[in-house]
TORTIDREN-185848 format. One record per atom (N, C-alpha, C): x, y, z. Coordinates in steps of 0.2 Angstrom, whole numbers, plus 5000, padded with zeros to 4 digits. Layout:
<rs>
XYZ
...
</rs>
This chain:
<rs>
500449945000
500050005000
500450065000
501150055001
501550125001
501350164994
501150144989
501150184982
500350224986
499950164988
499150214986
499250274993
499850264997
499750315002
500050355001
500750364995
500950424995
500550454990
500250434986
499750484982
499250514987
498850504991
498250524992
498450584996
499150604998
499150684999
499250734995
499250704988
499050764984
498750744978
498250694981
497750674975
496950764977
496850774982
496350824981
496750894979
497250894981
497650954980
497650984972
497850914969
497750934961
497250884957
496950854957
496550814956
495850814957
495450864962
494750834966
494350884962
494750934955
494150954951
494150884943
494250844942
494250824938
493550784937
493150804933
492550774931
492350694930
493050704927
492950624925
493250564930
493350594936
493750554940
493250514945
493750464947
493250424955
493650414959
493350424964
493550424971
493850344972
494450334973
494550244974
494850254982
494750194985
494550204992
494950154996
495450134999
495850085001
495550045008
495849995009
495349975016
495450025022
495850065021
495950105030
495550165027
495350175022
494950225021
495350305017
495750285014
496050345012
495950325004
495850395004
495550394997
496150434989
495950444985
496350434979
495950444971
496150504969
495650534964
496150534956
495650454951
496150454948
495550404941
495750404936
495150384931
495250294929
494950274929
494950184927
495150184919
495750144920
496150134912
495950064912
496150034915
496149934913
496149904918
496149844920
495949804925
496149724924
496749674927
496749614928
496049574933
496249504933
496049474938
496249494947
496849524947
497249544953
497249624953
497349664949
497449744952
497149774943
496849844945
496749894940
497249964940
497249974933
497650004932
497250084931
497550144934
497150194936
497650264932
497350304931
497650374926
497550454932
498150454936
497850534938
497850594931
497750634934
497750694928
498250714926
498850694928
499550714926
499750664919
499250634918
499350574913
499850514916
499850494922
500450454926
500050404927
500150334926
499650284928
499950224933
499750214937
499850164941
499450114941
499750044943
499349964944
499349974952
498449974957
498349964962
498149884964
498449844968
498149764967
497249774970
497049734969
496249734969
496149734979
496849684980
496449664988
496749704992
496649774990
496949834994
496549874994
496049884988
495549924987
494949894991
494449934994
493849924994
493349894992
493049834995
492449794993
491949854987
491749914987
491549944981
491749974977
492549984977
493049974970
493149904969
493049854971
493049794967
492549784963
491849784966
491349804963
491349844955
491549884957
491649944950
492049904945
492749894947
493049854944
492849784940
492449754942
492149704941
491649714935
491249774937
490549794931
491149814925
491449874926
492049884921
492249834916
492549774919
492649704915
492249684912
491649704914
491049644910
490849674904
490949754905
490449794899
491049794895
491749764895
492149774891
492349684888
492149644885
492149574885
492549574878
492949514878
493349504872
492849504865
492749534860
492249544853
492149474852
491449464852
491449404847
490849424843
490949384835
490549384831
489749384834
489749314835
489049294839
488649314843
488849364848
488749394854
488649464851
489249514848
489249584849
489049614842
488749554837
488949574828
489349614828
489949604828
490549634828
490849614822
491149564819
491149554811
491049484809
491049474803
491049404801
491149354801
491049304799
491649264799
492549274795
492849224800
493249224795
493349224787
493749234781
493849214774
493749164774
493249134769
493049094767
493549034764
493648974765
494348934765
495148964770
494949014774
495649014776
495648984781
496248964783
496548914788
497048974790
496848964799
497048984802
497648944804
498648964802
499148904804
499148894810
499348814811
499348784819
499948824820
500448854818
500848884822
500748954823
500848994827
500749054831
500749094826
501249094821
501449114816
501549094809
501449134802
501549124797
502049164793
502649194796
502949234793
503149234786
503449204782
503349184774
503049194771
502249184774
501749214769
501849284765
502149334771
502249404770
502849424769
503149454763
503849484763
503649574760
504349604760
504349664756
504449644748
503849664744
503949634740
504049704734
504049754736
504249834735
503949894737
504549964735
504250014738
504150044733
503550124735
503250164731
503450224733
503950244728
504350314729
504650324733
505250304729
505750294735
505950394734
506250394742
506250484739
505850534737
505350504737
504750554736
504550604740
504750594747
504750634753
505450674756
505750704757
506250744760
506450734768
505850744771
505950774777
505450714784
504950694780
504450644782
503950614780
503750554780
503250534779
502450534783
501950564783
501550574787
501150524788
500750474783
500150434783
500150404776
499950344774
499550314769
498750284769
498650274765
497850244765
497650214757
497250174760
497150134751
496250154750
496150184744
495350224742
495150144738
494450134738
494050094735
494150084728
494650114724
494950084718
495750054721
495750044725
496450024728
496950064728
496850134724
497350164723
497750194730
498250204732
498850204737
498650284737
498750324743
499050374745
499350374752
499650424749
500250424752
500250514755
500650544761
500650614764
501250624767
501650674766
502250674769
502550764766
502750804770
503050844768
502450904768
502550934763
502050974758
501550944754
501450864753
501350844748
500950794749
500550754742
500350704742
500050684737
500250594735
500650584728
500150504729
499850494722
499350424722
499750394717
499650324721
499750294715
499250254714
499250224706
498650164705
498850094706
498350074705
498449974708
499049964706
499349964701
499849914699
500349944702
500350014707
500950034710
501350084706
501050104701
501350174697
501150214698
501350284698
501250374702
500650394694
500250414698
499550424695
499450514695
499750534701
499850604702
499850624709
500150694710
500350714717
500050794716
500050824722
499850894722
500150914729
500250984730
500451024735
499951034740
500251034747
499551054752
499951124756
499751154757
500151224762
500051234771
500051154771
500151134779
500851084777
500951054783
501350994784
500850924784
500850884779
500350824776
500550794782
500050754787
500150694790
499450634788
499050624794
498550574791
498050574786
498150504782
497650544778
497150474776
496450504772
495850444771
495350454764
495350404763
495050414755
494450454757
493950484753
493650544754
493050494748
492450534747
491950514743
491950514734
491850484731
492050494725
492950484723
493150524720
493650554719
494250604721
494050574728
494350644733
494850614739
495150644742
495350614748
495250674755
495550644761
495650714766
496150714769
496550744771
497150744773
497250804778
497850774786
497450814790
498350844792
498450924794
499150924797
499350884802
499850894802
500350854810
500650894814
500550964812
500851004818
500651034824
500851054828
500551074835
500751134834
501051164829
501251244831
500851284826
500451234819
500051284818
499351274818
498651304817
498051274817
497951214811
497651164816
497451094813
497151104805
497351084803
497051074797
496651004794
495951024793
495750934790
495250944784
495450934778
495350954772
495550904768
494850904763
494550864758
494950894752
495250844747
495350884740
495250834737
495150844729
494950814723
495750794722
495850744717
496650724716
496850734712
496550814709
497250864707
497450924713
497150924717
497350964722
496851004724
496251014721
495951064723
495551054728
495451114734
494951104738
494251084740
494051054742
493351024740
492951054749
493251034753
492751074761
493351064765
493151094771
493751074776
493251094783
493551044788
493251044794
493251084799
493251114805
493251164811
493351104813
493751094819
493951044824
493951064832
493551034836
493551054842
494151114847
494751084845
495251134849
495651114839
495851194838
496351204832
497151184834
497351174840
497851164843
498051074842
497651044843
497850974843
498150954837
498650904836
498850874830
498450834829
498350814821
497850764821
498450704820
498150634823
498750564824
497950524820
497850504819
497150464813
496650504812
496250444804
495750484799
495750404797
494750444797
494550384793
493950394790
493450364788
493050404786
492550304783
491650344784
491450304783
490850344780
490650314771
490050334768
490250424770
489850454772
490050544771
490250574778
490450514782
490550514788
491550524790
491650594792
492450584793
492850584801
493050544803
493250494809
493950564810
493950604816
494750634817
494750604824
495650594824
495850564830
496350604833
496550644838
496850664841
497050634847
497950624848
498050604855
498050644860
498250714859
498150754865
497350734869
496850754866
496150714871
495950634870
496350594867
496150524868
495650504864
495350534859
494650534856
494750564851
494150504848
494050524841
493350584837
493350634836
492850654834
492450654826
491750624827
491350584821
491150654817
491150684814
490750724807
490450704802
490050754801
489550734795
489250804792
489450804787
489250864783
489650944790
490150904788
490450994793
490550994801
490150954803
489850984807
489950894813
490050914820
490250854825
489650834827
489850764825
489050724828
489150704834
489450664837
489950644843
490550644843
490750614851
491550604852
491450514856
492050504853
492050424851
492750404858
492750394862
493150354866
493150414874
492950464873
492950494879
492250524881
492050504887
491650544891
491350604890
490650614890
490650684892
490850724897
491050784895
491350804902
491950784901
492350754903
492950714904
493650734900
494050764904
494650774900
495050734893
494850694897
495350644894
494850554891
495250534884
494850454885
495050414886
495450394878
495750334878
496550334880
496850264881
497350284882
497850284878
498350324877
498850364871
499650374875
499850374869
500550344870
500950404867
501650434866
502150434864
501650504857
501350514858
500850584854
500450534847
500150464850
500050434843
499150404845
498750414840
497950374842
498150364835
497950304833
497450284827
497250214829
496850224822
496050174823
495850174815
495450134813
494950124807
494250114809
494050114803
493450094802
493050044798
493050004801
492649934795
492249934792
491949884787
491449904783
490849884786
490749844791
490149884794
490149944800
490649984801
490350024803
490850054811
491250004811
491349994819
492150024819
492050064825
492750094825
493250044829
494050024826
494249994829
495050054833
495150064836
495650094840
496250054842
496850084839
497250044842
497550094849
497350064854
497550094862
498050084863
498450124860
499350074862
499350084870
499150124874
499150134881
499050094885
498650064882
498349994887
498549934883
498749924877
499349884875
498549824872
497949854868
497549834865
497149854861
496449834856
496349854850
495649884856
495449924856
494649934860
494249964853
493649924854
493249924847
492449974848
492350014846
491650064847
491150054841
490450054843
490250084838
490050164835
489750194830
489850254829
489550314833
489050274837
488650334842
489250344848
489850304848
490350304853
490150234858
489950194858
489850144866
490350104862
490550074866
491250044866
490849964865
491149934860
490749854857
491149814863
491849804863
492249764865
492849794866
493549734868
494249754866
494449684863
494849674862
495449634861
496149644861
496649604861
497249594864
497649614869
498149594872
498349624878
499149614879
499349624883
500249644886
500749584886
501149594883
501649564885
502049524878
502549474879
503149464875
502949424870
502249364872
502349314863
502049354857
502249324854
502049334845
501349374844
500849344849
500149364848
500049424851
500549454858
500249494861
500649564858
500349614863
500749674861
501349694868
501849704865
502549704870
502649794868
503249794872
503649864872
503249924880
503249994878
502950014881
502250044882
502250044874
501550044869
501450034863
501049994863
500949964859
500249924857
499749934851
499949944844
500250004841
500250024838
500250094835
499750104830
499650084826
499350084821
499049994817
498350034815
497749964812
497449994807
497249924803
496749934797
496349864796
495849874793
495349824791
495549804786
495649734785
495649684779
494849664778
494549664782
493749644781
493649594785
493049564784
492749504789
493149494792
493149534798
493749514803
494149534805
494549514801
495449514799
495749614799
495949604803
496549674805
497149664804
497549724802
498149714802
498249784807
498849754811
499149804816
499849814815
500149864818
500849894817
500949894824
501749874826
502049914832
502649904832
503049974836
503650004834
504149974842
504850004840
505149984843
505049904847
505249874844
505549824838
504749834832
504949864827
504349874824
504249814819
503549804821
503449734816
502649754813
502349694808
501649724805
501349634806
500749634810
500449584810
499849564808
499249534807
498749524805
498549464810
497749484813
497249434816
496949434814
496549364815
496049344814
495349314813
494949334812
494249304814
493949334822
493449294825
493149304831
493549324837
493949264836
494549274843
495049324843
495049354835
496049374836
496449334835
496549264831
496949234831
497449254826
498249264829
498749304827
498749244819
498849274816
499149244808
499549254803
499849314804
500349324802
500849394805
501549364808
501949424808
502549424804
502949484804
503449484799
503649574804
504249564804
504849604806
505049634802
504949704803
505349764799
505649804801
506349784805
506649814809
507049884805
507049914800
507349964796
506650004796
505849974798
505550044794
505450104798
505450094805
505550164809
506050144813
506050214820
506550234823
505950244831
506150224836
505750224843
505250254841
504850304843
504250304843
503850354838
504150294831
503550324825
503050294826
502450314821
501750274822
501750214818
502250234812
502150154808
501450134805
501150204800
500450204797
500550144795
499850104792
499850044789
499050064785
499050024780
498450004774
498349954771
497749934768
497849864766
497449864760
497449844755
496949854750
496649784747
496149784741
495849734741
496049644740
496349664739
496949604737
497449574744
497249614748
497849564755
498349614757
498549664749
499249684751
499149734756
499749754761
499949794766
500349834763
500149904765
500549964764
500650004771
501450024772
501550034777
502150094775
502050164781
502450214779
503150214782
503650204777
504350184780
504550254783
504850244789
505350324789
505650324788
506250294788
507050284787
506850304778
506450274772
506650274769
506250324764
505750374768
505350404767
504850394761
504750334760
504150284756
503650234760
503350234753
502950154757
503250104754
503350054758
503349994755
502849944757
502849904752
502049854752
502349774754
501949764758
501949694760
501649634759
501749594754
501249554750
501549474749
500949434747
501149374746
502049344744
502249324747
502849284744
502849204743
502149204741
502149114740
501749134730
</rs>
């Protein structure tokens, strides 16, 4: 109990105005103002306002913090089809390998534009004709399926995340903290088509996604993703109202996609798993969790970044040891990883894309391209 006593004199000192916060209460009765991140069978892991998180074990806490923690676990259940319609089944003929892993299947099997970029890579994403884009610098440059430069145009922000857009469009959002956010729709000669108002102009945007006329922004400063529609904010997807703060973020990085039905999935690298929402914001589920095998997520956060392959199947990224994985089906069952130890440097985000065919596209930083990762059988 020495951690939970030395907080609790200066949990109401700076703490006791936070909205989103609860009161956690030990058996001698001293109390601790701090927001619920995650929870084992043994101890929960708790957020003060400093962004500083602590694991308190359960049997030191109060019979109605275990309670709490208990309801917590239940509304938060592993996704399954069955239960949550949360996706598909698996592809139809695939076999999940008996082993952990199926590295092989997946190689580099080349990049698009090498040098294209100068200074940094920002984001990729693949549009309903499969066509690749790619954001980095000033700039942003499509190619088409077969991996040939289709066209690029100038932006007069700094390009980071970006997402196919309706028709023949895309939107692409800055990455800087030092100037106002920018999150703008363009045609793919470059002309402007709309641009968004974002809750606070200051936050960089770290994910974009977009579902039918619906565009998904994700900021790590507040932990949460805000839903638009025609201009204008429908909700906010991973945090509370009220609430400072939602999801848990890591190293200045959120992203997430959007599946084709409908369902947002977040990579939390904070909590070291996928938590899955639908679009009015209530959280469907999570999956994955901490630590060293193949299947879980390791480091200090981790995923960083995810995409939808469809019925099911996700592919994730994570960085320091950077690698690119794909699960699958109801459970998450891991099926393929593959190590990319040259494509970033400590704590890039390691965008990732997937287009209709399997292939993965991921944004190199050392090499300031993407490289595609695709069948080698």
């Amino acid at each position: 109990m020495k951690m939970f006593i030395s907080l609790v004199g200066v949990s109401f000192l700076a703490w006791s105005a936070m909205a989103d916060a609860r009161s956690w209460t030990n058996k001698d009765g001293r109390a601790l103002e701090a927001d619920f991140v995650s929870a084992t069978d043994e101890a929960v892991t708790v957020r003060l306002a400093n962004g500083r998180e602590f694991v308190l074990p359960l049997m030191d806490l109060s019979q109605g913090d275990r309670d709490f923690v208990a309801q917590q676990k239940a509304a938060a259940p592993v996704v399954r089809a069955a239960d949550a319609k949360f996706s598909g089944a698996p592809v139809k003929g695939h076999v999940v390998p008996k082993a952990a892993t199926d590295v092989a299947k997946y190689a580099h099997v080349r990049s698009l534009g090498d040098g294209m970029f100068k200074s940094h890579i920002g984001g990729v994403c693949v549009d309903a004709k499969d066509r690749v884009i790619a954001a980095g610098d000033k700039l942003v440059v499509v190619f088409d399926g077969e991996g040939k430069e289709a066209g690029r145009f100038e932006t007069d922000f700094e390009a980071g995340a970006v997402a196919p857009g309706a028709g023949d469009s895309v939107w692409v959002a800055s990455m800087s903290y030092k100037v106002p956010a920018s999150v703008v729709q363009f045609d793919m000669q470059g002309k402007e088509l709309s641009r968004l108002t974002l809750e606070s102009d200051k936050a960089a945007v770290t994910g974009l996604a977009t579902f039918g006329d619906e565009v998904f922004v994700g900021t790590s400063s507040s932990g949460s993703i805000g839903r638009y529609k025609d201009g204008k904010l429908v909700n906010v997807i991973g945090r509370a109202a009220g609430a400072r703060r939602g999801l848990s973020t890591c190293c200045g990085i959120l992203d997430f996609c959007v599946d084709e039905q409908g369902y947002v999935s977040v990579a939390e690298l904070g909590g070291h798993r996928v938590s899955v929402f639908d679009r009015d914001g209530n959280r469907i589920g999570t999956w994955g969790k901490e630590g060293r095998n193949a299947e879980q997520f390791t480091g200090c956060c981790n995923p960083v970044s995810i995409a939808s392959l469809g019925k099911g199947r996700f592919v994730t990224s994570e960085k320091d040891v950077p690698r690119v994985k794909i699960y699958t089906g109801d459970e998450k069952v891991l099926e393929m990883c593959v190590d990319v130890n040259d494509i970033a440097k400590g704590c890039g985000q390691l965008d990732v894309a997937a287009d209709s065919k399997g292939n993965i596209y991921a944004a190199h930083e050392g090499k300031k391209c993407v490289i595609v990762l695709g069948s080698s059988k």
